[in-house]
N, C-alpha and C positions, 0 to 999 in steps of 0.2 A: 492408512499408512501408520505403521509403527514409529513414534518417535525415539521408542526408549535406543540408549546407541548411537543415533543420528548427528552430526555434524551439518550445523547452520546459520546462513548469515542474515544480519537485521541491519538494514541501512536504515542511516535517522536514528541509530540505538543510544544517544546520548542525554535523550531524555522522554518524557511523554508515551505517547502509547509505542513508539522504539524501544524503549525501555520496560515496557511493560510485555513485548513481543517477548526480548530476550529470558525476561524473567518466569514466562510461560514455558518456554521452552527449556528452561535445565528444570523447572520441576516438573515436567514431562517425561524429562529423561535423555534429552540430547547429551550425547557427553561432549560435546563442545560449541559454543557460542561466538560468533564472530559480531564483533559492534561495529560499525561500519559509523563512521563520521567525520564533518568534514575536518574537525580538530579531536582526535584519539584522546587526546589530554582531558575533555570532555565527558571523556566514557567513565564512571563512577563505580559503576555496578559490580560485583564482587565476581569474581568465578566467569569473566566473559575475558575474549580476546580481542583490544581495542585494535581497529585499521581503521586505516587514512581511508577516508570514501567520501568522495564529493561526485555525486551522481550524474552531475551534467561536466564532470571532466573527462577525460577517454584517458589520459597520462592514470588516472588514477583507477578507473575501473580498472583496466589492463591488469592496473598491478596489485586490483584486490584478487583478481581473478587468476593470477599467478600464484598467489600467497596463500588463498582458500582452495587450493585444488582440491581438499577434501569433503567438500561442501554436498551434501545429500537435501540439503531445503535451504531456500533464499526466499524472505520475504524482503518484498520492494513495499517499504513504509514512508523511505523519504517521502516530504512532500512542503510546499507551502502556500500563503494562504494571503493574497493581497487584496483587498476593495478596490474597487472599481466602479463608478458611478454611472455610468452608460459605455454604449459599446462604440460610441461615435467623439470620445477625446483622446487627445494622448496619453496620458497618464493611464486611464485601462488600457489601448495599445501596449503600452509599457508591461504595465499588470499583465496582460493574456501572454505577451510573450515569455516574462521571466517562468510562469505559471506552466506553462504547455515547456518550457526548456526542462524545470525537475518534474513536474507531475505526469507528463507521458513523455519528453525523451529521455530522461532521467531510467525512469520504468524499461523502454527498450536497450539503453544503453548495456544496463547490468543484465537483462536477458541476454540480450546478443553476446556477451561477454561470458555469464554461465551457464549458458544451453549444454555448451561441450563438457562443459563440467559435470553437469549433471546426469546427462550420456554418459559420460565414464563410470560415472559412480550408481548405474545401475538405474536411471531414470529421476527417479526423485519427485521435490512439488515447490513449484515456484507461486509464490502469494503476494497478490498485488489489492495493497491498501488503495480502493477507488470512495467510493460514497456516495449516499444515498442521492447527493446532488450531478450524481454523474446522468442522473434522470427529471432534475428537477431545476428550475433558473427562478433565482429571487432579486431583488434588484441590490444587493448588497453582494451574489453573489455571482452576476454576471462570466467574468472570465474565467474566475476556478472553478466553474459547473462547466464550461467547456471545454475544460484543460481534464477533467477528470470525467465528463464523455468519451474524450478521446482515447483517456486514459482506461475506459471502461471498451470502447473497440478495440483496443491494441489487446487488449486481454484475453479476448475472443479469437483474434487472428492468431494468440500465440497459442492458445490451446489447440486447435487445428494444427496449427507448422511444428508443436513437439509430440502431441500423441501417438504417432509412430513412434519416439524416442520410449517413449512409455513416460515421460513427467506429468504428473497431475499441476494444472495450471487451476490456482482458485482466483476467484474474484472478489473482492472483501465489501459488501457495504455498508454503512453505518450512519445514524444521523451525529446529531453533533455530539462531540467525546471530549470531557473534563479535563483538558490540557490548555498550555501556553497559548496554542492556534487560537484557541477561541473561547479564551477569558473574559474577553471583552463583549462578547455575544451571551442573550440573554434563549432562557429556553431549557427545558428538561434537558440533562444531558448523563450519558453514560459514561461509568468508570472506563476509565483506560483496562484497566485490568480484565473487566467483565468481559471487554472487546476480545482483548488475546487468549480469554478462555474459550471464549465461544469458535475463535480462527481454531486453537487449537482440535478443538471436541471436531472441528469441521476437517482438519487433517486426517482425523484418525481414521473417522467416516468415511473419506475419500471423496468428500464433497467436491463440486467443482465450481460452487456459488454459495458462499457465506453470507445470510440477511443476518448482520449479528446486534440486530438492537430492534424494537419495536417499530422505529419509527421506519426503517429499512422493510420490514415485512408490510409493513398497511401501504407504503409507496407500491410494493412490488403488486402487491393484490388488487392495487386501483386501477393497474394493467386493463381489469378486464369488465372495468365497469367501463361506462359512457357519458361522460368526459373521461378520459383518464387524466390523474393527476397531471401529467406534465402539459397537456391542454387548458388547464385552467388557468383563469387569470389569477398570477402568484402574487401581486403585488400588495395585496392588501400584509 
């Protein structure tokens, strides 16, 4: 996919690798950037177009989706990121719900919303930030590894439900990326920036699955050994 041209929205653009989406993208050559957050006031970034976007509102997708009708690429970046200590208290109850409301309904909301869009404007490529935990459960990360499983199946059903449409649907995975999210986590981590080069290089390709860090490509390849990763005991 050619970006040079193109007109695109980045929900979550008010900072972190949302920010680092946008900024990949006008030096690729979109001629317009849409920031999507849930306070615009927020958006910093030079040369973007700040919108009201709270992902898990319908009042507000609506009327991103009215306001970007000339949107040719929507990356779904929002996301968040809560501990959860087992799957059997309320508080992860709490967690997996707020989790699975932005991390996959959040993700369908803004599809269902500019699928039609992106049919009008001649197909397009919708890019859903998932992660390499959408395959893997640590005990720190109990409910957002299966907010972002889910988030990694809705990705797949929606590349099926718009491929007639002709929109290229990617799927983004990554291990852990040197932002806000996860300051407090120890561990190699990659630049935000390195992230949205790699998404980008993956657009242009017309990829339809982005491994865009190391540690996302050696999960994906222990696929085909025995144990595969996500069978091993993670705990340690």
């Amino acid at each position: 996919m050619n970006i040079q041209g193109k007109t695109a929205l980045v929900t979550g653009a008010n900072r972190g690798l949302g920010t680092a989406y946008a900024k990949a993208l006008l030096a690729a050559g979109a001629r317009k950037v849409y920031a999507g957050a849930r306070d615009p006031s927020t958006v910093t970034l030079p040369g973007v177009v700040p919108v009201k976007l709270d992902v898990t509102s319908p009042e507000d997708v609506a009327a991103a989706a009215a306001l970007c009708n000339d949107v040719d690429i929507v990356v779904n970046n929002a996301g968040i990121a809560m501990i959860g200590s087992t799957l059997f208290d309320e508080e992860s109850e709490k967690a997996l719900r707020a989790q699975l409301d932005t991390n996959m309904w959040g993700i369908l909301n803004v599809s269902r919303a500019f699928a039609p869009v992106l049919s009008a404007n001649g197909g397009g490529a919708l890019v859903n930030m998932l992660s390499v935990l959408s395959w893997l459960s640590r005990p720190h990360t109990l409910t957002y590894s299966i907010s972002k499983a889910a988030a990694w199946a809705l990705t797949n059903g929606l590349r099926n439900e718009l491929r007639d449409q002709g929109t290229l649907v990617v799927g983004v995975h990554a291990g852990l990326i040197d932002t806000d999210m996860v300051k407090n986590l120890t561990g190699p981590k990659s630049s935000a920036e390195d992230i949205a080069q790699r998404v980008i290089e993956g657009l242009q390709n017309g990829d339809e699955e982005v491994l865009a860090d190391g540690v996302s490509q050696q999960v994906k390849a222990s696929f085909a050994l025995s144990p595969s990763a996500y069978l091993r005991d993670q705990r340690a």
